[in-house]
LUMVO-584959 format. One line per field, with one value per residue (C-alpha): residue in three letters; x, y, z. Coordinates in Angstrom, 2 decimals. Example, Ala and Ser with C-alpha at 12.3 -4.5 7.8 and 13.67 -1.06 7.14 Angstrom:
<sites>
r	(ALA; SER)
x	(12.30; 13.67)
y	(-4.50; -1.06)
z	(7.80; 7.14)
</sites>
This chain:
<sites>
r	(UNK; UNK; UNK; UNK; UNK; UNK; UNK; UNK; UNK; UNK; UNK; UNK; UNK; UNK; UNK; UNK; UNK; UNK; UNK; UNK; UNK; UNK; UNK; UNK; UNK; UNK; UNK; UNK; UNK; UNK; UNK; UNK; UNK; UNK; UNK; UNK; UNK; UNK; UNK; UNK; UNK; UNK; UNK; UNK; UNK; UNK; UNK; UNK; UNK; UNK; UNK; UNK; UNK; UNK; UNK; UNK; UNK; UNK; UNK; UNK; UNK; UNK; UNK; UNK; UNK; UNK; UNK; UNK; UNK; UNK; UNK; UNK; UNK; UNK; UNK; UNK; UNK; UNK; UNK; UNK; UNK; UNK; UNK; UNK; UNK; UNK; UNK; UNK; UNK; UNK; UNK; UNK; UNK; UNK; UNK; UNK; UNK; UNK; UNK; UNK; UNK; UNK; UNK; UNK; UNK; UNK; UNK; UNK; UNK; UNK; UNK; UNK; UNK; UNK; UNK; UNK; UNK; UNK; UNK; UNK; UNK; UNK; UNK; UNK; UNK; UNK; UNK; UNK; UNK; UNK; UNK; UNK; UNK; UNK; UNK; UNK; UNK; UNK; UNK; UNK; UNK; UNK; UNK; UNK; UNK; UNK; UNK; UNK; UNK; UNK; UNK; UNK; UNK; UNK; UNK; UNK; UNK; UNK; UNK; UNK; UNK; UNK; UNK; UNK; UNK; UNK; UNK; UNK; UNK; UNK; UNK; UNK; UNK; UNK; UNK; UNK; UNK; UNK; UNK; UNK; UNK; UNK; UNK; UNK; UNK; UNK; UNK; UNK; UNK; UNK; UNK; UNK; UNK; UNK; UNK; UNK; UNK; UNK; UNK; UNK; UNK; UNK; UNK; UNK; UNK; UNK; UNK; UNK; UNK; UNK; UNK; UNK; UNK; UNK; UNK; UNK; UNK; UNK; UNK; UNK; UNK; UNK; UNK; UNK; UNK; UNK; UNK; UNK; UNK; UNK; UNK; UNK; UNK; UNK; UNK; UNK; UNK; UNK; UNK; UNK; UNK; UNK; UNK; UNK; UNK; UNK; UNK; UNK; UNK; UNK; UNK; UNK; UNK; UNK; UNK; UNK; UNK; UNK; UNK; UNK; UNK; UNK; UNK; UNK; UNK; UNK; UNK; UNK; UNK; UNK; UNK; UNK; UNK; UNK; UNK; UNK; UNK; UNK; UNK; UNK; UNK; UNK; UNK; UNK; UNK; UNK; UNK; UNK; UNK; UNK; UNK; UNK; UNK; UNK; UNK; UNK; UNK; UNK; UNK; UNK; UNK; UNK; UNK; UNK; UNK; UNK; UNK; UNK; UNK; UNK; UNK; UNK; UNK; UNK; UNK; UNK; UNK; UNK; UNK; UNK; UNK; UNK; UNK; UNK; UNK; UNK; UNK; UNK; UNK; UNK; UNK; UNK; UNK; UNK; UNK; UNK; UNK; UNK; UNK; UNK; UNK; UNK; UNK; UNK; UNK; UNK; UNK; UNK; UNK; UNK; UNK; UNK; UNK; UNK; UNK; UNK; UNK; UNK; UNK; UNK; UNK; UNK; UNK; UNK; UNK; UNK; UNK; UNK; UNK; UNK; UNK; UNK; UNK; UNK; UNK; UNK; UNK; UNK; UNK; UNK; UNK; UNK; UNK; UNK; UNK; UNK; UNK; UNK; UNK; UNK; UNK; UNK; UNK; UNK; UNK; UNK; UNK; UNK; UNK; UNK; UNK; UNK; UNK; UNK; UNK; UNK; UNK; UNK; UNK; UNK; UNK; UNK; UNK; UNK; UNK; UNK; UNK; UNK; UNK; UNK; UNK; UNK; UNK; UNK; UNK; UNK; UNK; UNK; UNK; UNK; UNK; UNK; UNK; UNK; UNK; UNK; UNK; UNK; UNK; UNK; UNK; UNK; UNK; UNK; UNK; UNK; UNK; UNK; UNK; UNK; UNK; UNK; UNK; UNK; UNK; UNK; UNK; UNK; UNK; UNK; UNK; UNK; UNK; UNK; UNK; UNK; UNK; UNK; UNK; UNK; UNK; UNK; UNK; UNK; UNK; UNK; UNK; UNK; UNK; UNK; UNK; UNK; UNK; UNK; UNK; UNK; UNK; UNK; UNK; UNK; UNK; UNK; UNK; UNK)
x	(186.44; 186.38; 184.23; 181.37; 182.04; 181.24; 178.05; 176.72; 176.95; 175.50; 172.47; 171.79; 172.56; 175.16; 178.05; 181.19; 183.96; 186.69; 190.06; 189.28; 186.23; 187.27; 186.55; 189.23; 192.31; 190.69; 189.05; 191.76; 194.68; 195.79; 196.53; 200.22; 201.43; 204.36; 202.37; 200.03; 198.57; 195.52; 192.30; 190.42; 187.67; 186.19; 182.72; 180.03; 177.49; 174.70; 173.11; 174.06; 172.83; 174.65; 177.59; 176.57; 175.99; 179.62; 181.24; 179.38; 179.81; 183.74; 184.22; 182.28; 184.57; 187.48; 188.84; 189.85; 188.07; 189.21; 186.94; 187.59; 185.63; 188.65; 191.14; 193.77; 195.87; 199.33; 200.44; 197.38; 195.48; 192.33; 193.59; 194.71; 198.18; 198.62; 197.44; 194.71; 191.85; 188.39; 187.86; 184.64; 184.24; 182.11; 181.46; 177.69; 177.15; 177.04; 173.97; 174.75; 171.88; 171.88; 169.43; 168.64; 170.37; 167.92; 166.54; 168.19; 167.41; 170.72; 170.59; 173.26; 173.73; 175.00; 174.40; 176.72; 177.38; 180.97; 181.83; 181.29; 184.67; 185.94; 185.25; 181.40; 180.62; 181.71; 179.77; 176.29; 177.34; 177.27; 174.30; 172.59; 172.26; 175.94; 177.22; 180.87; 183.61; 186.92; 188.65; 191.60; 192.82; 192.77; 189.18; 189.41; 189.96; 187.36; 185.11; 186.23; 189.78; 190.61; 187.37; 188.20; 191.99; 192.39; 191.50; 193.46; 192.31; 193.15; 190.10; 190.85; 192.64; 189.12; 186.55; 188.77; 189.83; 187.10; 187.08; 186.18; 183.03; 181.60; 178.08; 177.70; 178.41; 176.89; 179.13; 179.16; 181.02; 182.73; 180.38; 177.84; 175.72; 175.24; 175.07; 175.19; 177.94; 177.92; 179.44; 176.49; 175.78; 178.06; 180.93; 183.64; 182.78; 183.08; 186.03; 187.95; 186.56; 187.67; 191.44; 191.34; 188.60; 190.26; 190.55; 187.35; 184.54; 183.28; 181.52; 178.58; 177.27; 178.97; 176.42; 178.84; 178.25; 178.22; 179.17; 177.72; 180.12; 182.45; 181.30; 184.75; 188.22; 191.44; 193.39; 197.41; 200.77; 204.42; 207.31; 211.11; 212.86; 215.62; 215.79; 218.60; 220.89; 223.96; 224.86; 222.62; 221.04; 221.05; 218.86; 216.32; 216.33; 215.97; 213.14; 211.39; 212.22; 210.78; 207.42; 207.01; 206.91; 204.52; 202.03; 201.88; 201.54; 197.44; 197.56; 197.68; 197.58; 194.15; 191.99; 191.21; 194.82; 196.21; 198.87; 201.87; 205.31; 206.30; 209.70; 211.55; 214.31; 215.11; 211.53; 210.78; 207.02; 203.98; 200.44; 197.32; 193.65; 192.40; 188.74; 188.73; 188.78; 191.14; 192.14; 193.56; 195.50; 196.88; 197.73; 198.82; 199.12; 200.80; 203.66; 204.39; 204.51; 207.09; 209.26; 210.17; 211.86; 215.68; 214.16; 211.28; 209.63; 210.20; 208.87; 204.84; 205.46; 203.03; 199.27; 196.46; 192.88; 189.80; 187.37; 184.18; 184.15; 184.44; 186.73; 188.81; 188.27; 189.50; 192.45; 193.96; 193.54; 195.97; 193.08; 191.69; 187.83; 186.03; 183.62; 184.91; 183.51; 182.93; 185.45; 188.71; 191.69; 194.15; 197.71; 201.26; 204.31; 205.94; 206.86; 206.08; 206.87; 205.54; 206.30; 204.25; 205.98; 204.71; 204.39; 206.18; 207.28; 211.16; 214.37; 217.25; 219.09; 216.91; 216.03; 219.74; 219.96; 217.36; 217.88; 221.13; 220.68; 218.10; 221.04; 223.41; 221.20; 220.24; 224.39; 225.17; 222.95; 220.35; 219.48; 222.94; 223.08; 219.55; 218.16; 216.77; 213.27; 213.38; 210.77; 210.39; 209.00; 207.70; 205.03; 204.89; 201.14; 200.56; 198.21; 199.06; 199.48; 197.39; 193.89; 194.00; 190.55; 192.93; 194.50; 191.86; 191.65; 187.90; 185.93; 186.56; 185.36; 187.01; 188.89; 191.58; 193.40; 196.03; 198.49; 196.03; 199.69; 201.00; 202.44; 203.48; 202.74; 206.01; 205.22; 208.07; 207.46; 209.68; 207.46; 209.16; 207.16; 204.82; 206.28; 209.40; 210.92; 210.68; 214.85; 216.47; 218.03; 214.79; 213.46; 217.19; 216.33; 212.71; 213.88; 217.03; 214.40; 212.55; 215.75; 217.59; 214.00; 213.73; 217.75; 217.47; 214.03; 214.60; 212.23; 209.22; 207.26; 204.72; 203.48; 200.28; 198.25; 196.38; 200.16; 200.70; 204.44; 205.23; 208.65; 207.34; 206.65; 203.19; 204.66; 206.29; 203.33; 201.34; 203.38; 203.75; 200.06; 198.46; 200.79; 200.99; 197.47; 195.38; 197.02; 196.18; 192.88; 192.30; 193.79; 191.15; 188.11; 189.45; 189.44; 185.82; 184.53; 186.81; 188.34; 188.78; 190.86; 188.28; 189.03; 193.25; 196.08; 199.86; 199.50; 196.45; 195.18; 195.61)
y	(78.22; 79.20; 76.99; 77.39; 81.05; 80.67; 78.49; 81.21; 83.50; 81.43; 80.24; 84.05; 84.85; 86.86; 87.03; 85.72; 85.20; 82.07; 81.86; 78.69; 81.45; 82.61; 86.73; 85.79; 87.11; 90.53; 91.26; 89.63; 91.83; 95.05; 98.17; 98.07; 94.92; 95.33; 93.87; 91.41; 88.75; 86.05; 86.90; 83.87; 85.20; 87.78; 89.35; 91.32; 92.53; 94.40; 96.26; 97.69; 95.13; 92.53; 94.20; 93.52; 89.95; 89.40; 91.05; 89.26; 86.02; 86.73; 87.78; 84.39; 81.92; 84.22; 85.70; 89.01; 91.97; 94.39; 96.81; 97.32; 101.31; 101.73; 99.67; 102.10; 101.42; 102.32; 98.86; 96.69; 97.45; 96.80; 93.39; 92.92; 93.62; 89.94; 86.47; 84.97; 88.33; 88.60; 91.45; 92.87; 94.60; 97.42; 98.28; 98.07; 100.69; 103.63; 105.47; 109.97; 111.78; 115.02; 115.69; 117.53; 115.58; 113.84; 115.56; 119.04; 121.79; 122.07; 121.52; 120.13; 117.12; 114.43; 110.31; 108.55; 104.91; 103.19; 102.27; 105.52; 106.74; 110.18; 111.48; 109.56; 111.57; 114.75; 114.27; 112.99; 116.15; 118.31; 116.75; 117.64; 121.29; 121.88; 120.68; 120.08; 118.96; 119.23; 115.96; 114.53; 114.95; 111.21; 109.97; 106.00; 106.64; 105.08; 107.22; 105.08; 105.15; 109.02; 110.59; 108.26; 108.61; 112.85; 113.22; 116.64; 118.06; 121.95; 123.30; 121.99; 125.01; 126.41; 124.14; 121.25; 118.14; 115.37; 114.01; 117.74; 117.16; 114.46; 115.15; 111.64; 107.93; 104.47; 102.07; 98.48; 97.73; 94.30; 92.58; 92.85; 95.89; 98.73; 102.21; 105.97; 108.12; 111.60; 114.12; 113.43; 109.85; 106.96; 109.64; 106.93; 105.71; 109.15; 109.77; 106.80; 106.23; 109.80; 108.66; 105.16; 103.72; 100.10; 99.34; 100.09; 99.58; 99.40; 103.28; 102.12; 105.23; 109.23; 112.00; 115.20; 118.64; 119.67; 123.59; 125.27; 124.62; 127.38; 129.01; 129.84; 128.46; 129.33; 127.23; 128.16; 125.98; 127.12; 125.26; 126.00; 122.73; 122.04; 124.87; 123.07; 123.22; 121.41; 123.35; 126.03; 124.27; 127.64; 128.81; 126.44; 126.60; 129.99; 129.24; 127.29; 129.96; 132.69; 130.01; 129.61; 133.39; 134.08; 131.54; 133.09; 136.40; 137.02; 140.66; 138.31; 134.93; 133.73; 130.15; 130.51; 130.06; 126.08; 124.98; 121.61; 121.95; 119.27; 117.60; 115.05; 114.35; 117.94; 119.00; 122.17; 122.99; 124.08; 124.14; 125.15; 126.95; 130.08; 130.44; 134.27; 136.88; 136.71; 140.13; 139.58; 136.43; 138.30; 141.39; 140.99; 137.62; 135.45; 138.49; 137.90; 134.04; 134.28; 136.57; 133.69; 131.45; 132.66; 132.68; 132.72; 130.27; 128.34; 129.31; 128.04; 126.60; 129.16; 129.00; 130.65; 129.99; 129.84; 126.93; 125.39; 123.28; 119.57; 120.97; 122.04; 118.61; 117.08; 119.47; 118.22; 114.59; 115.23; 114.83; 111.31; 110.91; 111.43; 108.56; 105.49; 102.03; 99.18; 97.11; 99.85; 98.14; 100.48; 99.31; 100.63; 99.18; 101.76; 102.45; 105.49; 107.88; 110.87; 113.59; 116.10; 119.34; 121.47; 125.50; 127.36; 125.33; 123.42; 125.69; 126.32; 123.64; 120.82; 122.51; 122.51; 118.55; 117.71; 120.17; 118.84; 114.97; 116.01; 117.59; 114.76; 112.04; 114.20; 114.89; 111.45; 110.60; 108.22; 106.78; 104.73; 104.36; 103.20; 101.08; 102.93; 102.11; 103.34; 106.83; 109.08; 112.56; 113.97; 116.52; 119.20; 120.18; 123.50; 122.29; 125.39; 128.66; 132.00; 131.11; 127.81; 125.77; 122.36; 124.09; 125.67; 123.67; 125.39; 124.60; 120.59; 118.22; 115.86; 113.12; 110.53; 112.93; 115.43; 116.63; 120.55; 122.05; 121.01; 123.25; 121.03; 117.33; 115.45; 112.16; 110.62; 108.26; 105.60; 103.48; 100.83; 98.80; 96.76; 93.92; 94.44; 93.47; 96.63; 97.42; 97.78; 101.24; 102.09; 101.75; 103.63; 106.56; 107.01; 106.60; 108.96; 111.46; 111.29; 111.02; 114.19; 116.04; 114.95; 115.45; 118.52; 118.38; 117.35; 114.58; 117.62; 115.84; 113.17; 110.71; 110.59; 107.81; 107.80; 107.79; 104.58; 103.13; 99.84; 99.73; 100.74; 98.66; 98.75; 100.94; 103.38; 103.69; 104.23; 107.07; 108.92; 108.63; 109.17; 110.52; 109.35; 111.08; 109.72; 106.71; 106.00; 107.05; 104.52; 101.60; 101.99; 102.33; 99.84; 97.05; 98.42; 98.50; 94.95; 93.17; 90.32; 92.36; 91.72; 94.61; 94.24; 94.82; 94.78; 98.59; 98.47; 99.48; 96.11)
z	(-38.46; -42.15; -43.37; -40.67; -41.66; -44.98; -44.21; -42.07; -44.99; -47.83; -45.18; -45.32; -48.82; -48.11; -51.13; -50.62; -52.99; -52.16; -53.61; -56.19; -57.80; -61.09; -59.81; -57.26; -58.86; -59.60; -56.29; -54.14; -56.23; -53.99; -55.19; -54.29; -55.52; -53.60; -50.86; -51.67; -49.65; -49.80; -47.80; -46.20; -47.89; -49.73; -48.59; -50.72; -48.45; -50.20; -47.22; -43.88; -41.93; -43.71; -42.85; -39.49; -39.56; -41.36; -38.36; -35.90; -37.50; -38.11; -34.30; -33.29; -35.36; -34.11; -37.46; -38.24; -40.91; -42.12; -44.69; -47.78; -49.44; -52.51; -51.98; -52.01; -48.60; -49.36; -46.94; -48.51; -44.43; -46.41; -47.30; -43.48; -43.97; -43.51; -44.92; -43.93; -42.75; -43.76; -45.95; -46.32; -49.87; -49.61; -53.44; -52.88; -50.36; -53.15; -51.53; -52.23; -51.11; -49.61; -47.11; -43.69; -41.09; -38.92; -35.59; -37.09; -39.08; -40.41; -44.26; -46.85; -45.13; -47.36; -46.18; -48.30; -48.35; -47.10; -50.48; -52.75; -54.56; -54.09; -58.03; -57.60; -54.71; -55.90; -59.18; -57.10; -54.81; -57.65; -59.06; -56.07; -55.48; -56.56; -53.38; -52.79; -49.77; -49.18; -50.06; -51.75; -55.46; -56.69; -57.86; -57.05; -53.86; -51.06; -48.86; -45.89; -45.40; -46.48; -44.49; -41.40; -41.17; -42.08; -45.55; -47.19; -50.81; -51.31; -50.16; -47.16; -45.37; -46.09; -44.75; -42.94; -43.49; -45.33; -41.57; -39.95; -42.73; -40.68; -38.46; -37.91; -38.91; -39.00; -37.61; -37.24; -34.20; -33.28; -31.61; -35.20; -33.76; -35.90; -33.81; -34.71; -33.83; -33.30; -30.93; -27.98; -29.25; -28.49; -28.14; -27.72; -31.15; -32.97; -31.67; -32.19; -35.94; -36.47; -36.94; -36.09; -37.41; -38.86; -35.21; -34.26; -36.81; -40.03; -41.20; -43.91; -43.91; -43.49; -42.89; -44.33; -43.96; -47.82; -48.67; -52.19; -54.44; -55.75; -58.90; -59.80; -58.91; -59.58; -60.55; -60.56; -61.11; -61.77; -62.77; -62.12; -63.66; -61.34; -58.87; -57.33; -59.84; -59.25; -56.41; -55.52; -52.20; -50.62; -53.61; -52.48; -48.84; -48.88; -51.44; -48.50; -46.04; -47.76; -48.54; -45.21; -44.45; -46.33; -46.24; -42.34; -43.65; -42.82; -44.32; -47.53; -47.24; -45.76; -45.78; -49.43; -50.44; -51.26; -52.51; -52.56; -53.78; -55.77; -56.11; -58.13; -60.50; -62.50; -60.82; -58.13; -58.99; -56.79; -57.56; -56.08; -56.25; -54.87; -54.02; -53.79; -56.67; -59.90; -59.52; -56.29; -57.02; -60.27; -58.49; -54.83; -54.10; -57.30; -57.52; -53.80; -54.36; -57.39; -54.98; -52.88; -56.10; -56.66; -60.51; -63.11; -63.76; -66.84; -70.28; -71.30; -67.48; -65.51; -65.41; -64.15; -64.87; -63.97; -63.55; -62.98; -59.56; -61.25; -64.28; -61.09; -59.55; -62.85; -63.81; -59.61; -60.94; -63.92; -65.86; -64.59; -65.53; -61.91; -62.75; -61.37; -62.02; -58.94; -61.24; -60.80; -61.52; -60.59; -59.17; -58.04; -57.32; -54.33; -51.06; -49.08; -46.24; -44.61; -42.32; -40.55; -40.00; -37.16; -37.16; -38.41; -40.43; -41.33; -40.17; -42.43; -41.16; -41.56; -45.10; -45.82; -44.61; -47.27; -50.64; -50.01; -50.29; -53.33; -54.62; -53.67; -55.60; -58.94; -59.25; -58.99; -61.76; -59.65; -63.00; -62.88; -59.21; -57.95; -61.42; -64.69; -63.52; -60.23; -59.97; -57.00; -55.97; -52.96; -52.39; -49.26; -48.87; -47.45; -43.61; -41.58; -42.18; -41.94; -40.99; -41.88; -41.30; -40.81; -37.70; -36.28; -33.12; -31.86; -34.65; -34.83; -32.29; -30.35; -32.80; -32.62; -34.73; -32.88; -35.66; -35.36; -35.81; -38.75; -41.16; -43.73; -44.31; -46.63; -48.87; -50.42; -52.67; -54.52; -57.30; -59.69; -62.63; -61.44; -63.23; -61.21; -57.60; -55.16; -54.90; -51.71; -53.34; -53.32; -49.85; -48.99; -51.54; -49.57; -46.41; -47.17; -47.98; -45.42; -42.73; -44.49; -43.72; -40.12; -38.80; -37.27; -36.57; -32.47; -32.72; -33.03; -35.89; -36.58; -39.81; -41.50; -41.43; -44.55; -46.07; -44.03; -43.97; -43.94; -42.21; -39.14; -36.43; -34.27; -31.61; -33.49; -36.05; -33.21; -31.36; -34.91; -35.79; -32.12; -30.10; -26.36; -24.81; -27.54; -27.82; -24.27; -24.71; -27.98; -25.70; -23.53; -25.95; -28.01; -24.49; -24.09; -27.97; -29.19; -26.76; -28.62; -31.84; -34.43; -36.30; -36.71; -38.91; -38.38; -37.33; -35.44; -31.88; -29.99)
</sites>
């Protein structure tokens, strides 16, 4: 099956990359190396349409693709999550132009190729009539997978998710035909690749609804060292508590305001933007935010200023460049977690469940008990709230996405050297986490895809991503659109 594969592809000049070429160890490698595995084949497809004919030739000699925009799955999806897939490398689809969408008067619509990086487009946005979107914080990350599967950045509780962004998408489907997507064309198709799109298709082009981008941003962060203490869990929860009050406060708090709290070893920080004046962050809204922490924050540990739109870009990457070569070699060596917290938001008891096993592992000097090597922190982004744009159910279209409810959404992270063997006390420290945030939640939360977990199994990825209605709903599209699983990974829609 392989090999008439691969003769298909060469009679049509169509690139593809075997595992005895000498590129092979640098394409094939997946950004976490805890979870590599070998492709049948690597393909290089250099227009839309051959795209096309790699699908319809895969489905033919029955293998399975998977796409491949940054390489950045968290389980290695892009790779298949399995020996033996067909991944179809998408590095040559890099097309940014922004344009009137076609049939529509509606301006500031961006086509952007399946293979564009986040820090490329928002530097060709930019370029472009200083045009900007809400998407996520890390530059190397693919257009495909983040706008597809949810897609949060801070401006986010402003204009919506990346995925809310999307007018319209070209999609290669399973059997090799390439269709367009929108809310009144080929409906079933929009919907399902807005959430579950590696089931479903392949997007090689996004049409985006682009916004000006903001002259001015501020930018804020505040750091408390270890809040916790050794004790003082009730310091913290009530920390939380008060957090959670006020974000829902709308005589303050409204879509302009972002933020994540940010946890680790010795570490209780949060950071953010606002979009609207200096003046009233300064004045009404940053004295109301340091009223919720039990103390100051630490000395030459406060900041407020104000930036440009890509020096804000650039100051949320930690200062990563937002140009990103086709040849990014990036890699980590982790596992992950998540947890989507509905409104309004976690109660004391479930806070009081997790500050304390925080507490629990930093007194116990984790160092000793979990390997010197071991790293972890987790990071509560700010969904919900006062008039946020993420939750506001009327303005999105119908998507294979239901989590509209969502205060917070919880990653905890464990990561190791990438030289070294992932540690069971590692997996236990991230699942701990992620159990002491969940205990007395009565089963009322959800994961997040785009933080996909690999210790899940199909069913119970599925009822955390989807949910029961639009799992059902998927099941059937995905009978209708791919009957014979072309488009599959461990997780997938089967």
């Amino acid at each position: 099956m392989v090999e008439e594969f691969v003769t298909d592809l060469l009679e049509e000049a169509v690139p593809v990359m075997l595992e005895n070429d000498p590129g092979w160890p640098a394409y094939a490698a997946t950004y976490n190396v805890r979870l590599s595995y070998t492709p049948v084949a690597i393909v290089l497809p250099q227009t839309d349409m051959q795209v096309a004919r790699v699908v319809e030739s895969a489905a033919r000699h029955r293998l399975q693709v998977q796409a491949r925009s940054g390489g950045h799955s968290y389980t290695s999806f892009s790779h298949g999550g399995r020996n033996g897939a067909v991944v179809i490398d998408l590095r040559a689809l890099q097309d940014v132009k922004v344009l009137g969408f076609p049939d529509s008067d509606e301006s500031g619509i961006a086509r952007v190729g399946g293979g564009v990086r986040l820090g490329n487009l928002a530097l060709r946005l930019y370029a472009q009539g200083k045009r900007a979107l809400a998407h996520g914080t890390c530059p190397s990350v693919g257009i495909g997978g983040h706008f597809t599967h949810g897609g949060y950045g801070h401006c986010s509780r402003a204009w919506g998710l990346a995925m809310d962004q999307i007018v319209a998408m070209d999609v290669v489907l399973a059997d090799g035909s390439l269709v367009r997507a929108t809310e009144s064309e080929n409906k079933d198709v929009f919907y399902a690749m807005r959430g579950a799109a590696d089931s479903f298709g392949i997007a090689v082009n996004f049409y985006l609804r682009t916004q000006p981008a903001p002259k001015k941003v501020i930018r804020w962060t505040f750091e408390f060292g270890d809040l916790l203490g050794e004790t003082d869990v009730q310091g913290a929860v009530c920390t939380m508590l008060n957090l959670q009050k006020l974000v829902r406060d709308s005589s303050l708090i409204d879509r302009r305001f972002s933020f994540g709290v940010h946890l680790g070893n010795q570490r209780f920080g949060i950071s953010g933007i606002y979009l609207g004046p200096l003046d009233h962050f300064t004045e009404r809204i940053q004295p109301a935010l340091l009223r919720c922490f039990s103390k100051a924050p630490q000395q030459n540990n406060g900041q407020c200023e104000v930036l440009g739109w890509l020096k804000t870009l650039e100051s949320q990457s930690g200062g990563e460049p937002l140009a990103t070569g086709s040849a990014y070699d990036g890699h980590s060596n982790f596992f992950a977690k998540s947890v989507m917290v509905p409104e309004p938001g976690l109660s004391a008891d479930a806070l009081t469940s997790y500050f304390s096993f925080i507490a629990k592992i930093s007194a116990s000097n984790p160092n000793q008990e979990i390997g010197e090597e071991i790293g972890w922190f987790a990071i509560l982004d700010l969904y919900g709230g006062a008039d946020s744009q993420i939750n506001n159910i009327v303005r999105h279209s119908d998507a294979a996405f239901p989590h509209r409810s969502s205060l917070w959404v919880a990653q905890h992270y464990g990561f190791v050297d990438n030289s070294q063997k992932f540690p069971a006390a590692g997996f236990g420290l991230v699942e701990g986490l992620n159990e002491a945030m969940v205990r007395h939640m009565g089963g009322r939360y959800a994961a997040y895809i785009n933080y996909t977990d690999s210790s899940l199994s199909r069913e119970q990825s599925q009822a955390l991503y989807y949910g029961d209605v639009h799992l059902q709903r998927l099941r059937a599209i995905k009978q209708m659109l791919d009957p014979g699983n072309v488009f599959a990974h461990p997780q997938s829609i089967a």
